[in-house]
C-alpha positions in Angstrom: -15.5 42.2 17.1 -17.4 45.2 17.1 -20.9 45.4 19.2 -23.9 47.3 17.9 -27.0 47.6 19.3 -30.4 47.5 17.0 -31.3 50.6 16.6 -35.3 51.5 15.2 -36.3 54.0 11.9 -36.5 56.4 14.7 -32.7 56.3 16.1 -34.2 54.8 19.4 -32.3 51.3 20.8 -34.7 50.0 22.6 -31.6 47.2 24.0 -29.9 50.1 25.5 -32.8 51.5 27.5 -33.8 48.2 28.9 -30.1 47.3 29.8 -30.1 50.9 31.6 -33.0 50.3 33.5 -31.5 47.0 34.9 -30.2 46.6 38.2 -26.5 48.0 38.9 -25.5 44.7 39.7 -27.1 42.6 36.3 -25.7 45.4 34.4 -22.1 44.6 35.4 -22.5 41.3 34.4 -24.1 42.0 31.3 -21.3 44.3 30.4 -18.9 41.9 31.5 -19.7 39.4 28.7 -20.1 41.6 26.2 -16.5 42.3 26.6 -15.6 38.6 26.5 -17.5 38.8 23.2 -16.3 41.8 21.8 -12.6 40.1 22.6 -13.4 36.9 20.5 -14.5 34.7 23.5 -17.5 32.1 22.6 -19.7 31.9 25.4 -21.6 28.4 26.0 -24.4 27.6 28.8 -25.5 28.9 31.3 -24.3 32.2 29.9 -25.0 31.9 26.4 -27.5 29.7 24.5 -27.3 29.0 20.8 -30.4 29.6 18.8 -29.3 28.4 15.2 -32.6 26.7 15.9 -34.3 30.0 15.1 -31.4 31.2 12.8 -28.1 30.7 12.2 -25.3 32.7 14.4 -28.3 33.9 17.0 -27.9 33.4 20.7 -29.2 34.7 23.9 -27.3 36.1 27.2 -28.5 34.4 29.9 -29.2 36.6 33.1 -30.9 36.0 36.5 -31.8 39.2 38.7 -34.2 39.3 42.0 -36.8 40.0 39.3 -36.5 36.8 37.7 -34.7 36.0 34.3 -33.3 38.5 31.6 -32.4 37.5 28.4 -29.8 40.0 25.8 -30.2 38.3 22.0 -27.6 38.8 20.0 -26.7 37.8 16.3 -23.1 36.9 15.2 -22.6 38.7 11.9 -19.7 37.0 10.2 -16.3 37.6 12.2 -16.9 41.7 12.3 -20.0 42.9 14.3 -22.1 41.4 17.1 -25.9 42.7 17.3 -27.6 43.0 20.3 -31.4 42.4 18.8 -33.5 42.2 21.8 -33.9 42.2 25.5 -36.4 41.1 27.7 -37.7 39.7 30.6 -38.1 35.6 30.3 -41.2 34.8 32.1 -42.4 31.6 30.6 -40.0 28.1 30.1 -40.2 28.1 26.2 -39.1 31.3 24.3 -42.5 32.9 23.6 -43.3 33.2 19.7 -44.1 37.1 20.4 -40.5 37.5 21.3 -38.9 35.5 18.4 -41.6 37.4 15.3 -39.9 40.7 17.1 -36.3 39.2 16.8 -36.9 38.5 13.1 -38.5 41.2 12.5 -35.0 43.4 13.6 -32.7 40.4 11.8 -34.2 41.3 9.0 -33.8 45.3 9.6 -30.0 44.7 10.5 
């Protein structure tokens, strides 16, 4: 599958420069299972959490750094692409509604 990263009106990816401003060490992880996605692998917990709760074929990378917990969402577009959405920092238990209006917001912009 082929990875993608949102990208705004503006041609910025605002994945891509917080992924770059992560740690060397979270970085190589992160990059290590984008690979097992882009060869086919499905990821489960603790790496990767479903959200089909919040829509169908979304899911969140699941990252812990000494700054706490990072999350990569991504959406599963049919067998072809996978679309890094959003990044951020997790700082509360539940994903905050902020973060999931923004993550529709770019579904709907993909």
């Amino acid at each position: 599958m082929k990875v993608k990263f949102f990208t705004t009106a503006r041609e910025r990816s605002p994945v891509e420069e917080f992924f770059q401003a992560l740690p060397k060490e979270t970085r190589l992880e992160i990059a290590d299972a984008i690979t097992l996605l882009e060869n086919g692998q499905k990821l489960a917990m603790p790496l990767s959490r479903n959200l089909a709760s919040i829509r169908p074929g979304l899911h969140e990378l699941r990252f812990r750094d000494k700054s706490g917990q990072v999350r990569m969402i991504y959406f599963l577009k049919g067998n072809d692409a996978i679309y890094f959405i959003h990044a951020f920092r997790k700082k509360a238990q539940h994903l905050p509604l902020k973060e999931i209006n923004l993550i529709l917001k770019r579904l709907r912009e993909i």
